[in-house]
mmCIF entry with sequence, helices, sheets and N, C-alpha, C, O atoms, coordinates in Angstrom:
data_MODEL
# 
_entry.id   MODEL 
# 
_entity.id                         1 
_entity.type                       polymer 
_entity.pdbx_number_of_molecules   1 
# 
_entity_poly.entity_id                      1 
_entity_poly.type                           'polypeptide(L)' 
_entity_poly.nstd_linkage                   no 
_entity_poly.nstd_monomer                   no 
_entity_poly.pdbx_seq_one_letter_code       
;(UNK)(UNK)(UNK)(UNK)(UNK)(UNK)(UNK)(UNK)(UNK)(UNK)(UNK)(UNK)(UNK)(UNK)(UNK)(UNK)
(UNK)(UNK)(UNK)(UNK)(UNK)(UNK)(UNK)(UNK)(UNK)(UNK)(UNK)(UNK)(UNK)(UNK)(UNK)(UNK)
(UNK)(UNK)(UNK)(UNK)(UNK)(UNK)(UNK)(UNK)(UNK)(UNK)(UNK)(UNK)(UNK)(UNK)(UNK)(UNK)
(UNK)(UNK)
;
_entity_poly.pdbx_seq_one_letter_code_can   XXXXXXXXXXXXXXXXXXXXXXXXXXXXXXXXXXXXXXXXXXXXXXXXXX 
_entity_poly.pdbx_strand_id                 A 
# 
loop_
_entity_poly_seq.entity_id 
_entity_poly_seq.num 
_entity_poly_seq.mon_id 
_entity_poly_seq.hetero 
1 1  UNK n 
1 2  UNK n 
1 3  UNK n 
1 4  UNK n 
1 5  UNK n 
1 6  UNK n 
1 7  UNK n 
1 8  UNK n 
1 9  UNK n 
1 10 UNK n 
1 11 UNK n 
1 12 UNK n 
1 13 UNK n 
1 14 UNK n 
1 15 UNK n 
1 16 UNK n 
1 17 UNK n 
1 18 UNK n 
1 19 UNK n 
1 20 UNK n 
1 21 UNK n 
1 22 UNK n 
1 23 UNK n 
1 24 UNK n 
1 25 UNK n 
1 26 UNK n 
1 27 UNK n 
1 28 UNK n 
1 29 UNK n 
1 30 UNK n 
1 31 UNK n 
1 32 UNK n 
1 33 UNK n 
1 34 UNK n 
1 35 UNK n 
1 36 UNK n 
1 37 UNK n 
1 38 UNK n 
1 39 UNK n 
1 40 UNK n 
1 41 UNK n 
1 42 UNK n 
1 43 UNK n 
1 44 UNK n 
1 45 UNK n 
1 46 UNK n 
1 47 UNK n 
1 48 UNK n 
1 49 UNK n 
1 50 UNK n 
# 
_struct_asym.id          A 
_struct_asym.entity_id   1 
# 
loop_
_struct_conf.conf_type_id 
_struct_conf.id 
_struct_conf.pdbx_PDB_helix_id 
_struct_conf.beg_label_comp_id 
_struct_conf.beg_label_asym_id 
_struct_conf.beg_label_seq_id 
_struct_conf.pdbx_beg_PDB_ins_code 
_struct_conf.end_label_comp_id 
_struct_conf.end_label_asym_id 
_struct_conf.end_label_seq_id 
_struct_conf.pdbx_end_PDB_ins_code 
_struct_conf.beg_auth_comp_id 
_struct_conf.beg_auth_asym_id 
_struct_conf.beg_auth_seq_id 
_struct_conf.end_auth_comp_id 
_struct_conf.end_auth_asym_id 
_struct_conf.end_auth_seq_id 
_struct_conf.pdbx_PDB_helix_class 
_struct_conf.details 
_struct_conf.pdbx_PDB_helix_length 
HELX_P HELX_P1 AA1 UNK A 2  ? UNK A 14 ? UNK A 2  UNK A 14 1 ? 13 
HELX_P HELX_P2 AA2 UNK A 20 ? UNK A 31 ? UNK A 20 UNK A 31 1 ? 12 
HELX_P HELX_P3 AA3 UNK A 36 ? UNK A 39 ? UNK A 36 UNK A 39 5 ? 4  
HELX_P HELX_P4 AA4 UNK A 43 ? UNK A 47 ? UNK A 43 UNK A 47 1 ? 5  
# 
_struct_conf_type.id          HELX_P 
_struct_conf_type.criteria    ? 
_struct_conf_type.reference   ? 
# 
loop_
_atom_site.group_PDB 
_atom_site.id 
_atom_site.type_symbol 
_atom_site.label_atom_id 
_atom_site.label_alt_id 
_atom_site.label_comp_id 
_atom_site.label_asym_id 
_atom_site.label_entity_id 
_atom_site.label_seq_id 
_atom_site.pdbx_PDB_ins_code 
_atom_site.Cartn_x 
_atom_site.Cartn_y 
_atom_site.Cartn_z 
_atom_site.occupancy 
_atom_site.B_iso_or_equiv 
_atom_site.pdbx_formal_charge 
_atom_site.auth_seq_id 
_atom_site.auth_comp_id 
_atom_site.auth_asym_id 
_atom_site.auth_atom_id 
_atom_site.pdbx_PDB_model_num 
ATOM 1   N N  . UNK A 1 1  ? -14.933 -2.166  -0.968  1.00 0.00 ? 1  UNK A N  1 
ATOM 2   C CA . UNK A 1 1  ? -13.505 -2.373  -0.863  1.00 0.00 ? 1  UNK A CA 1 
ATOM 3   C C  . UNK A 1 1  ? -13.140 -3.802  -1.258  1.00 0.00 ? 1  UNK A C  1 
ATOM 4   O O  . UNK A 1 1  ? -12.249 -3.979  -2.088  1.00 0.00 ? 1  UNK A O  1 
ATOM 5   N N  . UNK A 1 2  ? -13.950 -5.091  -0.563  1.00 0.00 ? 2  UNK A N  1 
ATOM 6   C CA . UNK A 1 2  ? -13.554 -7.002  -1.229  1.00 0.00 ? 2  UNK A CA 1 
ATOM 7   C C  . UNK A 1 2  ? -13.912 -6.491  -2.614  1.00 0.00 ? 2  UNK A C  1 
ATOM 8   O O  . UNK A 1 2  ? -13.149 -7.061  -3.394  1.00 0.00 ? 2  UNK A O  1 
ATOM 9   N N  . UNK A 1 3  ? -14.669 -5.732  -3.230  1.00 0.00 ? 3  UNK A N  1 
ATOM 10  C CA . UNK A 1 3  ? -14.711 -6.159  -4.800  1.00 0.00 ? 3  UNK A CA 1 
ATOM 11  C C  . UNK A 1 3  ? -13.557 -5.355  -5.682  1.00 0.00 ? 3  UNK A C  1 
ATOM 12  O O  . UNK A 1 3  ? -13.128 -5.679  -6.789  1.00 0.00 ? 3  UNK A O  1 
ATOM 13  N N  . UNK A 1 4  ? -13.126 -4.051  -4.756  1.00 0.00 ? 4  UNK A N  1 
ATOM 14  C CA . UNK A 1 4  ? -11.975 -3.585  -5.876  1.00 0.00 ? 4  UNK A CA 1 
ATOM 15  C C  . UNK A 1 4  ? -10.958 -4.494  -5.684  1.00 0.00 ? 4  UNK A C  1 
ATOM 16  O O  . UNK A 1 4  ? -10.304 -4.689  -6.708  1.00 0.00 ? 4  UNK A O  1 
ATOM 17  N N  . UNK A 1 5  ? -10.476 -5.348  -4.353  1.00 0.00 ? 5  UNK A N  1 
ATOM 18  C CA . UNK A 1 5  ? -9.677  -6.130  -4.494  1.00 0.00 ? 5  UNK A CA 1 
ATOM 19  C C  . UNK A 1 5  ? -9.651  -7.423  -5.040  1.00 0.00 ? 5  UNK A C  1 
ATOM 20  O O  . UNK A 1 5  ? -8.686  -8.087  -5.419  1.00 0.00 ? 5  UNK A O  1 
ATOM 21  N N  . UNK A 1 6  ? -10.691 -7.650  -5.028  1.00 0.00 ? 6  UNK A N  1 
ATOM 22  C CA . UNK A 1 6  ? -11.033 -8.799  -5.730  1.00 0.00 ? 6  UNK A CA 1 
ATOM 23  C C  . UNK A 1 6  ? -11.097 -8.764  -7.319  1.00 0.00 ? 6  UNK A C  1 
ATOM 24  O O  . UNK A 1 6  ? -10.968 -9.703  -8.105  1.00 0.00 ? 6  UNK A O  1 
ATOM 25  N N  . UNK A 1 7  ? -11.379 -7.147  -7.623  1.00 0.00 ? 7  UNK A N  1 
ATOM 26  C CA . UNK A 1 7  ? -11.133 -7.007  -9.327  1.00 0.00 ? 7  UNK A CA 1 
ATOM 27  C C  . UNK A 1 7  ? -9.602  -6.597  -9.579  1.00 0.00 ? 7  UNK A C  1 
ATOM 28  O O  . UNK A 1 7  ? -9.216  -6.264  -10.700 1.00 0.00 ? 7  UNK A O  1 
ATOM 29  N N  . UNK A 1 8  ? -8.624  -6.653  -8.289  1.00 0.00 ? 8  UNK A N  1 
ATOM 30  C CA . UNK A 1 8  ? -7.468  -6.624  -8.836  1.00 0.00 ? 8  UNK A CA 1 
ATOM 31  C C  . UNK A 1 8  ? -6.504  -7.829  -8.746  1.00 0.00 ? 8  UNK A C  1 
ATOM 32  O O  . UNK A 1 8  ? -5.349  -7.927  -9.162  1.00 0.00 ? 8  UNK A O  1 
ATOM 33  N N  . UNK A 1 9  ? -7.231  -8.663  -8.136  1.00 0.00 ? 9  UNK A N  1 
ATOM 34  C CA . UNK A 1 9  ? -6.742  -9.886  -8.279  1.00 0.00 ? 9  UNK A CA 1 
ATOM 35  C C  . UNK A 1 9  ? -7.136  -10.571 -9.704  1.00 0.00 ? 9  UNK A C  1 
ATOM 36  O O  . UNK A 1 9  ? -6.312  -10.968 -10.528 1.00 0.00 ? 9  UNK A O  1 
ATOM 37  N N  . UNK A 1 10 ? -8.362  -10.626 -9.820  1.00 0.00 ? 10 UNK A N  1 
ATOM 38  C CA . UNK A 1 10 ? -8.454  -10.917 -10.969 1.00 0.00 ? 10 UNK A CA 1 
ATOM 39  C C  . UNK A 1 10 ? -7.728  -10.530 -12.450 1.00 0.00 ? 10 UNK A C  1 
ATOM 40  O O  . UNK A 1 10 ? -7.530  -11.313 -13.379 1.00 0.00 ? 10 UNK A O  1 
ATOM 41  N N  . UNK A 1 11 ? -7.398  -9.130  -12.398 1.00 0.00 ? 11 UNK A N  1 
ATOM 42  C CA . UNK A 1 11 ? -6.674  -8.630  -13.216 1.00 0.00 ? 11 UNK A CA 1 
ATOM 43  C C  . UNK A 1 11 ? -5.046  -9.199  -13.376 1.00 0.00 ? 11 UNK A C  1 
ATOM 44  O O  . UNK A 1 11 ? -4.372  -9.084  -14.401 1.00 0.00 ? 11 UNK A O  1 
ATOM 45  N N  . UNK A 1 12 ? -4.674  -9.737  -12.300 1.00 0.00 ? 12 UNK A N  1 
ATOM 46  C CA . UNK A 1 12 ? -3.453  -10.210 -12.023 1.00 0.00 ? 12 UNK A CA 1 
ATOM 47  C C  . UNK A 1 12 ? -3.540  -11.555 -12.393 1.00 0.00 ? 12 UNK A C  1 
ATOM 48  O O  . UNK A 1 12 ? -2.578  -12.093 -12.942 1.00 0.00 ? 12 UNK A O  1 
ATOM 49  N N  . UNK A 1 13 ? -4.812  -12.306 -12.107 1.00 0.00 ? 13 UNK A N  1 
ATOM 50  C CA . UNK A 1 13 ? -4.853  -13.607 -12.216 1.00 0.00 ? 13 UNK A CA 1 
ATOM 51  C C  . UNK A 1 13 ? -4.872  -13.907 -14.086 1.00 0.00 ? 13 UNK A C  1 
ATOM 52  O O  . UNK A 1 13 ? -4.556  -14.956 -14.647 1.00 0.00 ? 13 UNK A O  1 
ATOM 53  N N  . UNK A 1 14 ? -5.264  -12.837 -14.625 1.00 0.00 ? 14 UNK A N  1 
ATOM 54  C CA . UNK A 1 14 ? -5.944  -13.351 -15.645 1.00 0.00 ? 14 UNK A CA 1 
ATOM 55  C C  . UNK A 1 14 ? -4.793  -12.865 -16.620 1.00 0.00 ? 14 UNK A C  1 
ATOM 56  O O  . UNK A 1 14 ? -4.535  -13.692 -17.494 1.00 0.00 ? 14 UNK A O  1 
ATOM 57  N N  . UNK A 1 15 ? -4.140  -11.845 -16.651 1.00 0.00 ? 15 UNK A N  1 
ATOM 58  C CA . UNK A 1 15 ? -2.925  -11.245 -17.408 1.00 0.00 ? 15 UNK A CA 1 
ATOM 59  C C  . UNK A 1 15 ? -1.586  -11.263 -16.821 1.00 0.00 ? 15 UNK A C  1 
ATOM 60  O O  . UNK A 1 15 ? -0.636  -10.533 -17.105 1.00 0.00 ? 15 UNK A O  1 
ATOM 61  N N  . UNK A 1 16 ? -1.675  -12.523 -15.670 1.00 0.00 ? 16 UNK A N  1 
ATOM 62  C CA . UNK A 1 16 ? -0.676  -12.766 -15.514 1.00 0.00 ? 16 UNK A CA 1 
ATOM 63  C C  . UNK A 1 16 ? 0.803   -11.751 -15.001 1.00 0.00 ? 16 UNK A C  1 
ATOM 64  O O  . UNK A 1 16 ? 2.000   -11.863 -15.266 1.00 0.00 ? 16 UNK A O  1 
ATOM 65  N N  . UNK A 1 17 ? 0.105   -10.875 -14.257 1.00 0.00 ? 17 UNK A N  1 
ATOM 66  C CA . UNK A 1 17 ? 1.114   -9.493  -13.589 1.00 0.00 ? 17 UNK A CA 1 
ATOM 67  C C  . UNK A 1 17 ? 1.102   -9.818  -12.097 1.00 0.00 ? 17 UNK A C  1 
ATOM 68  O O  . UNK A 1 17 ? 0.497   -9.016  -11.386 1.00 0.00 ? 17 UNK A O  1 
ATOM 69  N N  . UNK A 1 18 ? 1.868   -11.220 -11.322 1.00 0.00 ? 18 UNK A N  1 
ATOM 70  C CA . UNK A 1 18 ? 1.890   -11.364 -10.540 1.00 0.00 ? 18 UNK A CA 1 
ATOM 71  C C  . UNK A 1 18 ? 2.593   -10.088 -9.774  1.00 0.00 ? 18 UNK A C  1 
ATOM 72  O O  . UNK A 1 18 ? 2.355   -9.734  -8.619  1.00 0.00 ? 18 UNK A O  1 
ATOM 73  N N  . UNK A 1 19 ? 3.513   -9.484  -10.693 1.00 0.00 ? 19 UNK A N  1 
ATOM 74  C CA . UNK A 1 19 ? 4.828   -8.615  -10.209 1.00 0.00 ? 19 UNK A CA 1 
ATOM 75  C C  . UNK A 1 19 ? 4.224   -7.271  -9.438  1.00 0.00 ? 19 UNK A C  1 
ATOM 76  O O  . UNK A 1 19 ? 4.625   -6.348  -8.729  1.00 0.00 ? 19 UNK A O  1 
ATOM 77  N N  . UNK A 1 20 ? 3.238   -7.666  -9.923  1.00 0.00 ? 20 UNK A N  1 
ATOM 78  C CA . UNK A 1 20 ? 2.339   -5.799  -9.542  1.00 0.00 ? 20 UNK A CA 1 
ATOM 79  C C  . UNK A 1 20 ? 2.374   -5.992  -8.022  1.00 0.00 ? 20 UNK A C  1 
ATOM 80  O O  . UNK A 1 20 ? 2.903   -5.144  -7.304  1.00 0.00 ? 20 UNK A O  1 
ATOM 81  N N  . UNK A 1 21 ? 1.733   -7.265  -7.457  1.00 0.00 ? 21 UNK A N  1 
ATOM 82  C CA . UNK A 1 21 ? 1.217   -7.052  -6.155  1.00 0.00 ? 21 UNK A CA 1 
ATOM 83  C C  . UNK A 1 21 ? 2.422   -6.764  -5.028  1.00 0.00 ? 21 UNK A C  1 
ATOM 84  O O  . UNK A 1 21 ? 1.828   -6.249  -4.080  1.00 0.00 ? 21 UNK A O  1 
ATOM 85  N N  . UNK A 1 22 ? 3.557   -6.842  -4.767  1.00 0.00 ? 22 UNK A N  1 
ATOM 86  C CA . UNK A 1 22 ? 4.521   -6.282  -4.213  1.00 0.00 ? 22 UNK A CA 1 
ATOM 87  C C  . UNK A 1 22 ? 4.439   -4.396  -4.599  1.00 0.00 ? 22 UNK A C  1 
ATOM 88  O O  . UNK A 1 22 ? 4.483   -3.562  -3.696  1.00 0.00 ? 22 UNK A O  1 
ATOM 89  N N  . UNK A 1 23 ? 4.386   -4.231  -5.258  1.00 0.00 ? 23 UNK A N  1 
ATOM 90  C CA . UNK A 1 23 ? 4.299   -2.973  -5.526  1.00 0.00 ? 23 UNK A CA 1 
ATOM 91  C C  . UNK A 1 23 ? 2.852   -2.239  -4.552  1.00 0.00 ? 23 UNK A C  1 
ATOM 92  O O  . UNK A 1 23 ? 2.844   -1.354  -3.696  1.00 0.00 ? 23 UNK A O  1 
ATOM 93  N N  . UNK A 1 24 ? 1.591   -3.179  -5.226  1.00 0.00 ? 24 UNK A N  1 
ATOM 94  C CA . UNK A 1 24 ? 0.603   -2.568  -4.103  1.00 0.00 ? 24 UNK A CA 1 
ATOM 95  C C  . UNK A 1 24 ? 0.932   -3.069  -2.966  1.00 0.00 ? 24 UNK A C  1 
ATOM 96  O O  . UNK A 1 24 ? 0.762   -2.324  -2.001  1.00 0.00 ? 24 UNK A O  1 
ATOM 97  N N  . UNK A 1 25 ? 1.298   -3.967  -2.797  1.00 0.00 ? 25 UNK A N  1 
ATOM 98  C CA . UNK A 1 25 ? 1.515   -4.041  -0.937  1.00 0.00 ? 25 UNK A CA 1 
ATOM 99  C C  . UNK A 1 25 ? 2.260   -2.915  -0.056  1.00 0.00 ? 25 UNK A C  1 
ATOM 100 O O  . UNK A 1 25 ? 2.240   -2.365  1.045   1.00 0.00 ? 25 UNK A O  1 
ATOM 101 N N  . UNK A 1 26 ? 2.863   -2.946  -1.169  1.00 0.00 ? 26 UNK A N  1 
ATOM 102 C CA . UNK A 1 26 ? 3.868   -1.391  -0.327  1.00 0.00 ? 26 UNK A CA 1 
ATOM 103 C C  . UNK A 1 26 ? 3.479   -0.118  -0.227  1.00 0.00 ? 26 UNK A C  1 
ATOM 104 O O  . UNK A 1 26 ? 3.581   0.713   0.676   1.00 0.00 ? 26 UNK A O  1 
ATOM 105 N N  . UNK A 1 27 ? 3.014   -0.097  -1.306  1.00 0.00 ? 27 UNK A N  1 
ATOM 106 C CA . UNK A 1 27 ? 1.994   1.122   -1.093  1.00 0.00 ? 27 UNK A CA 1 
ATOM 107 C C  . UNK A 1 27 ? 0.663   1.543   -0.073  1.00 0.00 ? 27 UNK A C  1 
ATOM 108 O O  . UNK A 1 27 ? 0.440   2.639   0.442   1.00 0.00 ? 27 UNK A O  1 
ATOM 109 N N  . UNK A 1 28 ? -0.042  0.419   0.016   1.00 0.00 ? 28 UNK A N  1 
ATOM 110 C CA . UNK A 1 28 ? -0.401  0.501   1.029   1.00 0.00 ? 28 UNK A CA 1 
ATOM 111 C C  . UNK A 1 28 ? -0.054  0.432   2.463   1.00 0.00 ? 28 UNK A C  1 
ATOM 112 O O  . UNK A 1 28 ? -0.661  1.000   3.371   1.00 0.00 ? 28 UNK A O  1 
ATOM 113 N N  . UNK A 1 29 ? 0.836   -0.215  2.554   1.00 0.00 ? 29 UNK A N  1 
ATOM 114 C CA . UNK A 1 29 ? 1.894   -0.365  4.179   1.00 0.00 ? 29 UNK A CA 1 
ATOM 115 C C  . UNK A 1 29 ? 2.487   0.988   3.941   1.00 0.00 ? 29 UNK A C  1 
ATOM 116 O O  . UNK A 1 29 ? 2.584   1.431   5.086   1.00 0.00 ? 29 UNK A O  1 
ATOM 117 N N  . UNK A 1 30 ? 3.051   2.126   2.926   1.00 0.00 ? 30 UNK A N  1 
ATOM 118 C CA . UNK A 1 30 ? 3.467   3.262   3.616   1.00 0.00 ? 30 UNK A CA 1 
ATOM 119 C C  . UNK A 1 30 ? 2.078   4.245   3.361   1.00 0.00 ? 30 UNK A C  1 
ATOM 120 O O  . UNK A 1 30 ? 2.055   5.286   4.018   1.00 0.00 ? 30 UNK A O  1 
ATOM 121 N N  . UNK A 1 31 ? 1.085   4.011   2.574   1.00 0.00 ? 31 UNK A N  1 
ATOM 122 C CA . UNK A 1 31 ? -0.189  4.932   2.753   1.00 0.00 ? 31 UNK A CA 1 
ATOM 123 C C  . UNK A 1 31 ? -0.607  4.854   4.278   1.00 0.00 ? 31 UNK A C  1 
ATOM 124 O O  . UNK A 1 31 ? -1.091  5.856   4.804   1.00 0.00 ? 31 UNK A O  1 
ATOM 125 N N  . UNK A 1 32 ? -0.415  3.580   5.065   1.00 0.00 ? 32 UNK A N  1 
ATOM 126 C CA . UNK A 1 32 ? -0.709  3.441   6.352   1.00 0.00 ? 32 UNK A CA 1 
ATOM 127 C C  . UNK A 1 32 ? 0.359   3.665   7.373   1.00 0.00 ? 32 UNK A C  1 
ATOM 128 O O  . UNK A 1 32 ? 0.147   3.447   8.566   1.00 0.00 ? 32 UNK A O  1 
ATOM 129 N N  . UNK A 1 33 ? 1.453   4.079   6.940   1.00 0.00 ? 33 UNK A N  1 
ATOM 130 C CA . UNK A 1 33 ? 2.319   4.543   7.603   1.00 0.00 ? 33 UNK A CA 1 
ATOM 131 C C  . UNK A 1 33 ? 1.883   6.385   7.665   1.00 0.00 ? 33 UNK A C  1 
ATOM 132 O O  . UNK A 1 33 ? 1.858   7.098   8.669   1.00 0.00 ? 33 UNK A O  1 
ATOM 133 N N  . UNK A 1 34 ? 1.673   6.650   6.675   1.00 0.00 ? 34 UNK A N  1 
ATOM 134 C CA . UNK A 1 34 ? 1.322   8.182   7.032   1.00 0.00 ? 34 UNK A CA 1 
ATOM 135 C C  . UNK A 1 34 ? 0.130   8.758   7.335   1.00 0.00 ? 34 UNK A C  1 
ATOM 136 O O  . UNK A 1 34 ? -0.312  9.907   7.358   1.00 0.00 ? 34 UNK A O  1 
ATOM 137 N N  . UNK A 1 35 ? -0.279  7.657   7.563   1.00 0.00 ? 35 UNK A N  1 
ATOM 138 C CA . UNK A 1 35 ? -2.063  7.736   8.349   1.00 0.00 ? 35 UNK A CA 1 
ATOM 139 C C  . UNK A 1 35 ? -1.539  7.981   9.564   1.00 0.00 ? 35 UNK A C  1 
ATOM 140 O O  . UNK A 1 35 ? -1.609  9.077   10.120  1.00 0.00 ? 35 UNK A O  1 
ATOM 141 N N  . UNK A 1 36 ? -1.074  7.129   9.962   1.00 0.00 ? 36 UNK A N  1 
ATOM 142 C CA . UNK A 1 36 ? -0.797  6.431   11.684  1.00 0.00 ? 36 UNK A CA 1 
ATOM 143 C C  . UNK A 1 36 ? -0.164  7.437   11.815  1.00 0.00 ? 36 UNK A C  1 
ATOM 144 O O  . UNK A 1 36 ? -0.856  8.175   12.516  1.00 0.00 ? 36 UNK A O  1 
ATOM 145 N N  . UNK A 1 37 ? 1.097   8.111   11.464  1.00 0.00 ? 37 UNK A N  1 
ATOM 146 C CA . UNK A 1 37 ? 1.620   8.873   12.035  1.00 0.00 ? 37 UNK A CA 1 
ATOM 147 C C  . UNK A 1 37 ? 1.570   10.642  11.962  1.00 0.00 ? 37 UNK A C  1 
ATOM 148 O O  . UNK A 1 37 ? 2.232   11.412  12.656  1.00 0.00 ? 37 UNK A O  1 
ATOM 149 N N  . UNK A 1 38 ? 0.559   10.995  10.885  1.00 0.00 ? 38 UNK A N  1 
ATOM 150 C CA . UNK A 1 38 ? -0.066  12.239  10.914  1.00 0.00 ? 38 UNK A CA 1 
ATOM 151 C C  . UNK A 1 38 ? 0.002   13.307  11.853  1.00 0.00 ? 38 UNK A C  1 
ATOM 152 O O  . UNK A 1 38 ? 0.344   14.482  11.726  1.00 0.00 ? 38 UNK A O  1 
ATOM 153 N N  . UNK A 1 39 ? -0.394  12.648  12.814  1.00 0.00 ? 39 UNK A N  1 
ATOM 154 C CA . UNK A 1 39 ? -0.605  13.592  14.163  1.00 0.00 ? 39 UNK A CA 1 
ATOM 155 C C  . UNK A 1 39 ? 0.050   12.990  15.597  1.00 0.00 ? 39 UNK A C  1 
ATOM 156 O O  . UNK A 1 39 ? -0.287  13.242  16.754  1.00 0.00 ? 39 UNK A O  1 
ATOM 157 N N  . UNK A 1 40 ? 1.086   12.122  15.104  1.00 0.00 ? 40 UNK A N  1 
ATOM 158 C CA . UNK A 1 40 ? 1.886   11.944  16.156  1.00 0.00 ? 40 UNK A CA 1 
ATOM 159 C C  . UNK A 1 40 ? 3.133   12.697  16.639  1.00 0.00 ? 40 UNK A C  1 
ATOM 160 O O  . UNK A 1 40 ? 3.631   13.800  16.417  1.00 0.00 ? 40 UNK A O  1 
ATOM 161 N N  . UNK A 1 41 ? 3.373   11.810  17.265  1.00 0.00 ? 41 UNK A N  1 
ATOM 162 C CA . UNK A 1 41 ? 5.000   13.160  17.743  1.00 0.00 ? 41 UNK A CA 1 
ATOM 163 C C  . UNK A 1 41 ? 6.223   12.047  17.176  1.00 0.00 ? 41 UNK A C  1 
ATOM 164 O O  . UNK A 1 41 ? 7.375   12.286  17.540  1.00 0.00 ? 41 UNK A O  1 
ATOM 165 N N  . UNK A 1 42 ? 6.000   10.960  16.378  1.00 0.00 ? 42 UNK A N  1 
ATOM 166 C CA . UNK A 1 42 ? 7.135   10.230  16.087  1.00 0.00 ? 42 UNK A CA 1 
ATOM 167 C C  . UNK A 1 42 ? 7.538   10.498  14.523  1.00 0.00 ? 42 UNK A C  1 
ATOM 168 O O  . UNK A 1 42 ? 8.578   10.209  13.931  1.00 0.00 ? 42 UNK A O  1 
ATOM 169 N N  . UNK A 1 43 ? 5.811   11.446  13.853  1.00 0.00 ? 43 UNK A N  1 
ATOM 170 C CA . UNK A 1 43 ? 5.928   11.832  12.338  1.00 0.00 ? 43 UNK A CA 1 
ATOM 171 C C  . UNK A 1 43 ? 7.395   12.732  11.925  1.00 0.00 ? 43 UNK A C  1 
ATOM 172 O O  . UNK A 1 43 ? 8.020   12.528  10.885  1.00 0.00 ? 43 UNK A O  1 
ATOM 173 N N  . UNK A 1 44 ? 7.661   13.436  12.645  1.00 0.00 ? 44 UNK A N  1 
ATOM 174 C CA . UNK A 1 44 ? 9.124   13.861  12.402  1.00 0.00 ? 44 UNK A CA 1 
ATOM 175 C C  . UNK A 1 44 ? 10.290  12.593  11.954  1.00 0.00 ? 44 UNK A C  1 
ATOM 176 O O  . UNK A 1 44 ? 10.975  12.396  10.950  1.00 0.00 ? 44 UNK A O  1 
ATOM 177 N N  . UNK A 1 45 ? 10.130  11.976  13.080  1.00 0.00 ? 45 UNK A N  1 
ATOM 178 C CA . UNK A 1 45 ? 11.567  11.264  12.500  1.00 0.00 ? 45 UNK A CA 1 
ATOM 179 C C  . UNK A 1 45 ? 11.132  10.101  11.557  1.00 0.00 ? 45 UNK A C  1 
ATOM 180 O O  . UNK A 1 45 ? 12.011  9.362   11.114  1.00 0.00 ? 45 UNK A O  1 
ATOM 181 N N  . UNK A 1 46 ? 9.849   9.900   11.230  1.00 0.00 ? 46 UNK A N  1 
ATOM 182 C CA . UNK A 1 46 ? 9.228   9.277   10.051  1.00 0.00 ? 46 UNK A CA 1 
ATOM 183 C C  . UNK A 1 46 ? 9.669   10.066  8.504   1.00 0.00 ? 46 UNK A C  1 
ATOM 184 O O  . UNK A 1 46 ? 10.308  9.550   7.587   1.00 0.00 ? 46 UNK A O  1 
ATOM 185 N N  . UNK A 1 47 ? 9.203   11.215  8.557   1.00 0.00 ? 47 UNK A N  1 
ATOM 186 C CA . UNK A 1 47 ? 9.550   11.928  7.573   1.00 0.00 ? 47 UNK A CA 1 
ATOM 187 C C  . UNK A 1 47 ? 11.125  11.918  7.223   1.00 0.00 ? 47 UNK A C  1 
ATOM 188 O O  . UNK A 1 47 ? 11.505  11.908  6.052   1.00 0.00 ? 47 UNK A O  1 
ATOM 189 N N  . UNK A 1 48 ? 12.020  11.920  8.321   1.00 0.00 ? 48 UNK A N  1 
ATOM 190 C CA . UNK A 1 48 ? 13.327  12.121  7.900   1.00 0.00 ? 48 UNK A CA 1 
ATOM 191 C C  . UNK A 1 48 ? 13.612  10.763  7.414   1.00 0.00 ? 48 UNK A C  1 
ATOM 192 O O  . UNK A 1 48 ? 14.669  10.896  6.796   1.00 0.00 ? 48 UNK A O  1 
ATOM 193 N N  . UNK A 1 49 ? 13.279  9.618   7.355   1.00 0.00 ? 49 UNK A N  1 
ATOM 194 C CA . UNK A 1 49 ? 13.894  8.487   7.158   1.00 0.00 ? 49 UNK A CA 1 
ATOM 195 C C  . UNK A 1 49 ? 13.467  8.569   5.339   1.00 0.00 ? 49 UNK A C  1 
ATOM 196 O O  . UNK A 1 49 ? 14.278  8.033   4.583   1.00 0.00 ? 49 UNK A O  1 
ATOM 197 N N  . UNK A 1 50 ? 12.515  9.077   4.864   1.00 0.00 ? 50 UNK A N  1 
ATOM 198 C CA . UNK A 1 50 ? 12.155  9.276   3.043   1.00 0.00 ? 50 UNK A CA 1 
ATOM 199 C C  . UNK A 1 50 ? 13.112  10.513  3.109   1.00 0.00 ? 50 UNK A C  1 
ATOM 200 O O  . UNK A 1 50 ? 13.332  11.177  2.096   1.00 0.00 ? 50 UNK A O  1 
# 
């Protein structure tokens, strides 16, 4: 997992696509939003807010 991130930093560092990493950040903060809430009882009103 440190080396895929570390080969996507590099990719950013080196071609200069600072813009990307907001994009993965978010993606991962809602990939971990629908982890966490999978099997909860709050996933309902999670779902209604997308």
């Amino acid at each position: 997992m440190l080396s895929f991130l570390r080969e996507i930093w590099m990719f950013m560092r080196v071609r200069k696509k600072f813009w990307l990493l907001p994009i993965f950040v978010m993606m991962i903060l809602f990939g971990g939003l629908v982890v966490l809430t999978k099997g909860s009882a709050v996933a309902p009103f999670i779902y209604t807010i997308f």
